[in-house]
N, C-alpha and C positions, 0 to 999 in steps of 0.2 A: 444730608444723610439722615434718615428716617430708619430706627429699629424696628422692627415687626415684631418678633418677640422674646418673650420674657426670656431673663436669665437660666431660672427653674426648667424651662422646655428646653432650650438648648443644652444645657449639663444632661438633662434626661435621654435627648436624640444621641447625643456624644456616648450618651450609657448604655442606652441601648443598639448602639451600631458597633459598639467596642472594633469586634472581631471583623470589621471591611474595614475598608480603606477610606474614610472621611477625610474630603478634602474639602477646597472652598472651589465655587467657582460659581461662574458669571449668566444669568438668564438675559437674552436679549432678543427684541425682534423690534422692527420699523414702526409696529404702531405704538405710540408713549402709552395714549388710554390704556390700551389691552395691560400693560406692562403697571400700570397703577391699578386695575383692578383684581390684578394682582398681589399686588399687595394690600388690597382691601377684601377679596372674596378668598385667594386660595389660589393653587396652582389650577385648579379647574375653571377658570376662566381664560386659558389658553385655548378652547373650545376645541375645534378640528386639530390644532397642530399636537397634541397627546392621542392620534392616532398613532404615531411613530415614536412617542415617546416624551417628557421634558429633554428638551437641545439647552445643555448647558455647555458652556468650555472657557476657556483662558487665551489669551493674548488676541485681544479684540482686532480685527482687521480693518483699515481706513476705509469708512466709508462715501466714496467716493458722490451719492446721491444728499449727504446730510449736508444742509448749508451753516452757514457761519449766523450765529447767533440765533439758533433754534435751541428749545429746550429737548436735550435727553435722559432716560434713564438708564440705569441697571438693574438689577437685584443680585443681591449678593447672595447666595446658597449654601447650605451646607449638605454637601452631597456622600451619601455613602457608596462608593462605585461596587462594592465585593469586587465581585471578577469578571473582570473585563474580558469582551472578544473584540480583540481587532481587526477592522478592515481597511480595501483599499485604501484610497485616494476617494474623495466622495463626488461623488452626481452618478453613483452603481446602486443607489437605494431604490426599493421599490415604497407602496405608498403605507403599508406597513412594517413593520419590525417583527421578525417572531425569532425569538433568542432559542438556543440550544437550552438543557434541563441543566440549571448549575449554573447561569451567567446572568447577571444583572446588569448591566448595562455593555454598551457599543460605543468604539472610539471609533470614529472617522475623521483622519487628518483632513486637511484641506489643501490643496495643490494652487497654495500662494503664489509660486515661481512660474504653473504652466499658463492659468488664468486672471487674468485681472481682479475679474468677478466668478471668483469660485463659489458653486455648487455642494449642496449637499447632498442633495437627492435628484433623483432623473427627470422629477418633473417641474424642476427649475429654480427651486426653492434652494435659497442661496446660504450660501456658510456664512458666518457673523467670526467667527473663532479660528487660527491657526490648528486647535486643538479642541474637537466635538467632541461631547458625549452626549448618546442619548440613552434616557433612562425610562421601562416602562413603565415601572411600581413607583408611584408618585408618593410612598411612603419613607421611599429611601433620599425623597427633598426635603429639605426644610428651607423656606426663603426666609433670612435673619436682617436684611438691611435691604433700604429701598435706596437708592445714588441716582441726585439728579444732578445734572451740569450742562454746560453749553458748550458748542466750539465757539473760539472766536479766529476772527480773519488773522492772517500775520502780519505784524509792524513792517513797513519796510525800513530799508536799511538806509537811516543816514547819511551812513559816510558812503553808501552807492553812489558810483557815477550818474549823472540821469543818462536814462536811454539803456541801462545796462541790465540784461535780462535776469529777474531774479531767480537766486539759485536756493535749493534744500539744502540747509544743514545738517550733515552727515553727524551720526553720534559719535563721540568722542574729537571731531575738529573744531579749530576754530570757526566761532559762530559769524567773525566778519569775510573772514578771507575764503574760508570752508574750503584751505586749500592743505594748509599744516596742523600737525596734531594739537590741539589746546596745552597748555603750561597751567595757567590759571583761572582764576575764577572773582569774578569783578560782581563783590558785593553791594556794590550801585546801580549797577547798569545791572545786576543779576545773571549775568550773561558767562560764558567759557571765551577767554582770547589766548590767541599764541603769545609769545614772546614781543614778536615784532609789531600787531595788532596793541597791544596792551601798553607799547611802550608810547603808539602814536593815540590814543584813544583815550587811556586810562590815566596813565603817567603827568598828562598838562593837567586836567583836571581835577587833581588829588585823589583817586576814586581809590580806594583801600581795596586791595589786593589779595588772594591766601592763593597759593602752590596747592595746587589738584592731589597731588598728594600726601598735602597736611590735612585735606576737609576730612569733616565725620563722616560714619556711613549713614545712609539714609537708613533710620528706624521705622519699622512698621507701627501703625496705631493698635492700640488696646481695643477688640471686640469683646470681649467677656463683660463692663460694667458700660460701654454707649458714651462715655465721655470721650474718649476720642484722644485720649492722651495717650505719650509717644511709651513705647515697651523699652526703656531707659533703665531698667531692676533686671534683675537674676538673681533666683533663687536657687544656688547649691544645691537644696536637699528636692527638690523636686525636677530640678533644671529643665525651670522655664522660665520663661521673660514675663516678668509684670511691669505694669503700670504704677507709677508713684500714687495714686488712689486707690487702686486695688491692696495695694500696702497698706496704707492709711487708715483704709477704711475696717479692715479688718476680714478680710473677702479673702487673702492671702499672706496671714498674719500667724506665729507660734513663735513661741519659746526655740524650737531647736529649727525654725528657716532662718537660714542668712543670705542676707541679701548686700549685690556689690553691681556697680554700675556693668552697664551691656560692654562700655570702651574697655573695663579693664578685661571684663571674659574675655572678650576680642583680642587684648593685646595678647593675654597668657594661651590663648588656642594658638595666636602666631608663634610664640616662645617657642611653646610644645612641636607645632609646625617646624621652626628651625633644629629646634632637636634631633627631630624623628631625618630631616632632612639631612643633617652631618652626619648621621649613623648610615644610610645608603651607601657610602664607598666602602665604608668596611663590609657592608652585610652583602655586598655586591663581590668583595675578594670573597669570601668566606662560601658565598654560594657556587662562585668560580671552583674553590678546592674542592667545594662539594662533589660539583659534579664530575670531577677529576677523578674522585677516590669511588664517586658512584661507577663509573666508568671502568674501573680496574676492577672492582665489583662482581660487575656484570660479567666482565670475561672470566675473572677469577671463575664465577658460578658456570658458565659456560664449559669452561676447561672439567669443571668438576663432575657437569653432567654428562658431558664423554666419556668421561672413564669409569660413572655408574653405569652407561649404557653398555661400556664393555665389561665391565664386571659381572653384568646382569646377565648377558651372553653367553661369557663363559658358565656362570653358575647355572643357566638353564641347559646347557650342553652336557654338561657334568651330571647331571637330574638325570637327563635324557639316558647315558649309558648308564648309569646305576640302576634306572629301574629296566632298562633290556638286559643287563645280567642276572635281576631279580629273577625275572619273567623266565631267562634261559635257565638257571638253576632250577627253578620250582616244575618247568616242563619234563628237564631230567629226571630229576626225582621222582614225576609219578609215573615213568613211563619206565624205569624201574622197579616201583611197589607194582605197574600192571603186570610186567613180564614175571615179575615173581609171584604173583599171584596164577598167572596161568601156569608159571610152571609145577606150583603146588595143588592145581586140579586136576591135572594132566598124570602129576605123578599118583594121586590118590585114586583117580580111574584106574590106569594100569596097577594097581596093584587088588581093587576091587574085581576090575569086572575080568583082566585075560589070564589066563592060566601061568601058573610061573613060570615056565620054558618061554613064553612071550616075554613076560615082564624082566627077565633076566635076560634076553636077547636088545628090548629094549631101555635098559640101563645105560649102557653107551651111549645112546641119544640123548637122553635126561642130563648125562654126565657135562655133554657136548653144553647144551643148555646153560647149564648152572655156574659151567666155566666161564660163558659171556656174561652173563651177569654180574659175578666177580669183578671180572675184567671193567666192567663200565664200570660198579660204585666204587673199585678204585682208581679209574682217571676223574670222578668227582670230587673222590676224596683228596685229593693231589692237587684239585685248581687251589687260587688263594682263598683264604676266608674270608665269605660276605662280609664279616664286620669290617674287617681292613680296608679290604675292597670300597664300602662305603662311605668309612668316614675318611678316604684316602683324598680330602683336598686341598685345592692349592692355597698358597696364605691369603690373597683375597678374599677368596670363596668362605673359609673361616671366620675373615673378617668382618662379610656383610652376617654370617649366621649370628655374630657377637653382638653385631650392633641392632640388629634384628629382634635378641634376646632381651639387651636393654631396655629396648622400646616397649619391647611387651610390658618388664617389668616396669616400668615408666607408668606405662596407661592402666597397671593393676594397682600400683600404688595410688594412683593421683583420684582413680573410682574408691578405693578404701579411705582414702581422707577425706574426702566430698561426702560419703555417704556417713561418715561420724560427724563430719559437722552441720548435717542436714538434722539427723538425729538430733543435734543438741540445738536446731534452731537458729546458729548464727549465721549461716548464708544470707545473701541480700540477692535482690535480680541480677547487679554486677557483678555481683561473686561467680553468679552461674554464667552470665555470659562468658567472663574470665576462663572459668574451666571447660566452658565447653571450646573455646579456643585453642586451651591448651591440650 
């Protein structure tokens, strides 16, 4: 493993990509040179293939063309993806990339399960990654480590019968029989055996044993200081994992960090784990009665807005006849003040313009008049009184004007307290959200 570069640049790329999403991952392509002058020139010696973008991704796919004891590389990345567009399944790419305004790179899976040899793009250019990204701003890479290694061939098997066809070792089986789940782990031979494998294999040979479920977990290595030693620290007050030289050295060193092995964080996150995990039954009764009681709730609210709806019916009905008695009173009355006003120009002509033998002939008429008028303002005056009439309603109808009134008074109150403590300056943004809620 070859570092590329400095510490100083990587804390700086980390600083300045804060706000994406930096993650690590893996640059690869078939020719080793290309892939070292890489790491000697720059991401710009991938020549044509950053028409489409740097092809970076994670969990590398076997390649089935690489032979057994050839030298490979990798380069290990640090990539800031921001925001991603996803697509298909890949061999849908054309021979460039041209991103939407706002996305930085492209994921294209790769269709492990449909193709042997999957595709990334349509013009045959193959996936290396279960999980592609291409990215076109080569500013958002930084390549930090150069990984060379070999395949080698597999051992065969021993205790094989001859003539017996050898088989793949499935992850998590035993590595002889690759028929039963592994038990243990055979720190000689290096190897996972069942039970029954371990008992014929390991057991004559004294080969020291550990239960699959006693081994550590596998620690990742320290990239921050290129030593290469395992992130076995946890620092509490930053919580992250360092390296026993990062400690040491003083790279990751204070007065108020404490630092305690990775196994015990691990055990106490299980603790916590089994905690949270016994609290489930109860918070599982508890959200049961919830939704029982939300349930009755609901109808409860249901029931309540049926009989606002009938309330409201009524009281608009009630509306309705009070203001056509309004209407019919106020039409009475002027068609009263008209008739008596014509009968007081009628009677001031007659008495101007005809001679009194007229005018006293028609007096009887005027008389006749004057009597109907009577008569009507007092069957007006007889109906009941508008007020009565008005505020004559039923005890709902009172009830919704009651609580109608409160309201008011509610929302005058709650603007005169807001508007004296705006004055005095103690509102906050939450404050005003608060009220305006309310």
């Amino acid at each position: 493993m070859t570092q590329l570069v400095d510490v100083a640049d990587f804390d700086q790329f980390c600083t300045t990509y804060k706000d994406f999403n930096v993650v690590d991952l893996w640059l690869y392509t078939e020719d080793v040179d290309c892939l070292n002058n890489v790491a000697k020139q720059g991401l710009q010696a991938l020549g044509p293939q950053l028409s489409r973008g740097v092809p970076v991704g994670m969990y590398r796919i076997h390649d089935p063309t690489t032979t057994p004891d050839t030298e490979q590389s990798l380069v290990l990345c640090k990539v800031a993806l921001g925001r991603t567009l996803p697509m298909a399944v890949g061999g849908q790419l054309d021979a460039t990339v041209q991103l939407p305004t706002g996305y930085h790179s492209l994921y294209v899976p790769a269709d492990v399960e449909g193709d042997p040899h999957p595709l990334l793009a349509a013009d045959g250019t193959r996936a290396h990654f279960v999980d592609n990204y291409l990215v076109p701003n080569t500013n958002l890479v930084l390549p930090t480590h150069l990984i060379s290694f070999q395949y080698t061939a597999a051992e065969p098997d021993s205790n094989a019968e001859p003539g017996a066809p050898s088989k793949a070792t499935t992850a998590g089986q035993c590595f002889r029989c690759n028929s039963a789940l592994a038990a243990v782990f055979c720190t000689d031979c290096n190897r996972p055996y069942c039970n029954r494998c371990s008992a014929q294999v390991c057991e004559p040979a004294g080969h020291d044993r550990v239960a699959l479920d006693l081994m550590p977990a596998i620690v990742d290595c320290c990239q921050s200081c290129g030593t290469g030693m395992p992130l076995d620290r946890y620092c509490r007050l930053c919580g992250v994992a360092v390296c026993m030289d990062c400690k040491m050295s003083g790279r990751h060193q204070g007065k108020e960090h404490i630092f305690t092995s990775v196994q015990e964080s691990y055990t106490e996150m299980l603790d916590e784990v089994g905690e949270l995990a016994a609290q489930i039954p109860s918070m599982a009764s508890q959200l049961g009665q919830y939704e029982e009681v939300l349930e009755e709730f609901m109808l409860g609210s249901m029931w309540q807005v049926d009989n606002y709806k009938q309330d409201l019916i009524s009281y608009s009905s009630h509306f309705l006849k009070v203001s056509q008695a309004i209407e019919l009173r106020k039409f009475d009355v002027e068609r009263i003040v008209s008739d008596f006003d014509r009968l007081l120009e009628f009677h001031c002509y007659e008495q101007q313009m005809c001679p009194k033998v007229n005018f006293v002939a028609q007096w009887e008429h005027i008389h006749t008049m004057s009597e109907a008028i009577k008569q009507r303002m007092h069957n007006l005056e007889s109906n009941p009184d508008l007020n009565r009439f008005t505020m004559a309603l039923t005890r709902k109808n009172q009830c919704i004007v009651g609580a109608r009134r409160q309201v008011m008074y509610r929302e005058q109150l709650i603007d005169r307290l807001a508007t004296r403590l705006r004055e005095r300056g103690v509102l906050t943004t939450e404050d005003e959200e608060l009220i305006a809620t309310l």
